[in-house]
C-alpha positions in Angstrom: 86.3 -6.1 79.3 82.7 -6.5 77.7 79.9 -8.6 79.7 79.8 -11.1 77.0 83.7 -10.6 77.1 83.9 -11.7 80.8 80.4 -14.5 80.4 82.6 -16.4 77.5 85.5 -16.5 79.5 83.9 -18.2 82.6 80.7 -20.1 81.2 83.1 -23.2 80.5 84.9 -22.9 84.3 81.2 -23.0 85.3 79.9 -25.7 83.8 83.2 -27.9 84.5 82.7 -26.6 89.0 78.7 -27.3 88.6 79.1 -31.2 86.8 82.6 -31.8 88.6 82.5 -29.6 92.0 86.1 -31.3 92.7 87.3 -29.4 90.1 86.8 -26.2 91.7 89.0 -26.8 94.3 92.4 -26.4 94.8 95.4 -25.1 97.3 96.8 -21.7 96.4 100.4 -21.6 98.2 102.7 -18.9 99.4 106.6 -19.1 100.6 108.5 -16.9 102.8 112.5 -17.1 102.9 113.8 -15.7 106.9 116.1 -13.0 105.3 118.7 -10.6 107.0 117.8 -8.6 110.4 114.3 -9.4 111.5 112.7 -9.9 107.8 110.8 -12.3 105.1 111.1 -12.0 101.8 108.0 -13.7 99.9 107.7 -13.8 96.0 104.6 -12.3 94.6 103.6 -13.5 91.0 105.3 -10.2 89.5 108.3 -9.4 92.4 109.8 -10.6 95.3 108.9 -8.3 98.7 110.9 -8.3 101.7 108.6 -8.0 104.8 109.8 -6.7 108.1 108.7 -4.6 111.2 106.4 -1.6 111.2 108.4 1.6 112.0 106.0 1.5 115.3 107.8 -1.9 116.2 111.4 -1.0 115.7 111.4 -0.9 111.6 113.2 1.4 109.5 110.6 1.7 107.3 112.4 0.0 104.4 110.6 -3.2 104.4 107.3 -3.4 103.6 104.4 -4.4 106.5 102.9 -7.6 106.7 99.8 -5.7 108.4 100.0 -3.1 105.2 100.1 -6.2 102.8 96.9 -7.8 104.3 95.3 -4.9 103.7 96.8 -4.1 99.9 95.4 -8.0 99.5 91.9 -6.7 100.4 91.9 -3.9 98.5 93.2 -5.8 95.4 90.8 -8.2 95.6 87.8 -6.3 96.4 89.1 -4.1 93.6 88.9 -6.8 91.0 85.5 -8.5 92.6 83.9 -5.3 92.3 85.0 -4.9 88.8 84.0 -8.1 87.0 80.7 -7.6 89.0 79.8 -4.2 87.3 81.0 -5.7 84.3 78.7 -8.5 84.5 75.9 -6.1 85.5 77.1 -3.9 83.3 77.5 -1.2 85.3 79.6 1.7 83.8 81.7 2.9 86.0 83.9 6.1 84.4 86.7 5.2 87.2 86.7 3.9 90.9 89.5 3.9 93.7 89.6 1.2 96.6 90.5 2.3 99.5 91.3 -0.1 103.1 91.8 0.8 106.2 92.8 -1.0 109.6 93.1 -0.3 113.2 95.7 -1.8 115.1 97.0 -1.6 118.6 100.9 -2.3 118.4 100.1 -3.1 122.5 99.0 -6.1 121.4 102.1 -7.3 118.9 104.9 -6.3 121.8 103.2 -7.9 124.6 103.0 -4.4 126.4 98.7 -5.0 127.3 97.2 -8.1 127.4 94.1 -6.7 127.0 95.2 -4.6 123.4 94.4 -7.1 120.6 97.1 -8.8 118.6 95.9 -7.9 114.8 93.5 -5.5 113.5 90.1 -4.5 115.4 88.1 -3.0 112.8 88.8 -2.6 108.6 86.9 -0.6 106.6 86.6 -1.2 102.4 85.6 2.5 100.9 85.1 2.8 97.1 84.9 5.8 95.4 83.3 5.3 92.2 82.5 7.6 88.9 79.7 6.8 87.5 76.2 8.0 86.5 74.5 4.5 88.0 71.5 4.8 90.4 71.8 4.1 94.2 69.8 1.1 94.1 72.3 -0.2 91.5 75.5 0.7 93.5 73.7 -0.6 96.7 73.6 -4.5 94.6 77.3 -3.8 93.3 78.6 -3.2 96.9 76.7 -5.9 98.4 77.8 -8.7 95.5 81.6 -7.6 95.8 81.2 -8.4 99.7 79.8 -11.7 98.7 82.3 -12.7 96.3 85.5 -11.3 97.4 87.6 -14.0 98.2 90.0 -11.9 101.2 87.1 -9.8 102.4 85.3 -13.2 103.2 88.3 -15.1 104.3 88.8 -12.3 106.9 85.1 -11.7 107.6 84.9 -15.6 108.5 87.7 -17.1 109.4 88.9 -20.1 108.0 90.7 -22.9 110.5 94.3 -22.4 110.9 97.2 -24.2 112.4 100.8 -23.4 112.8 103.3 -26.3 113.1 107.7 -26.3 111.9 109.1 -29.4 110.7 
């Protein structure tokens, strides 16, 4: 997609958040069906995935992680963030790879150290990009994707939660 490409497309959405901020907001929503054994199968927008344990919690290995999911989440998104920045800076990038990674403590998720953490201690976002661009350039691409990504914010600052059945 071209700069102008990407400006046309969003110059209207702009305009509509910036004279009606309300319209800007809405409630994105996911759904999870308890399936067979100890799984959850959720539908993406292009398949449905059954979640289940990690091998290192008594998985087989044939459903996919929750934990891994989060993290294919972060790396989509910062994967897309990064793009339409570059593109609105036109940037050139020849080709770029996004690559997460999370520490976890499995401790923590069986209840075998109450001092291990329940959930991920540290992630890291690597890109590895082609491109002829300057440092300084790169340096304002990385820092805007960390600004706009949606997931890499919503895990940097957390958002209130609650849990409740009914």
């Amino acid at each position: 997609m071209k700069t102008d490409e990407l400006r046309a497309l969003q110059a209207p959405l702009k305009e509509r958040y910036r004279s009606s901020p309300e319209s800007a907001r809405i409630t994105l929503r996911a759904e999870g069906r308890l399936g067979q054994g100890v799984t959850c199968s959720v539908s993406t927008a292009k398949a449905l995935v059954a979640a289940g344990l990690h091998p290192m919690t008594g998985g087989d290995g044939t459903a996919a992680c929750s934990g891994d999911m989060l993290l294919e989440a972060l790396a989509a998104c910062a994967g897309v963030t990064l793009a339409a920045v570059a593109t609105a800076l036109e940037i050139e990038l020849r080709s770029g790879l996004v690559k997460v990674e999370g520490d976890l403590d499995f401790r923590g998720t069986l209840g075998v150290a109450k001092d291990a953490a329940v959930g991920f201690s540290h992630i890291r976002v690597r890109f590895e990009l082609e491109t002829d661009e300057p440092q300084e350039r790169l340096d304002t691409l990385l820092r805007l994707t960390e600004r706009y990504c949606v997931v890499y914010q919503t895990l940097a600052h957390p958002p209130e939660m609650s849990i409740a059945a009914g």
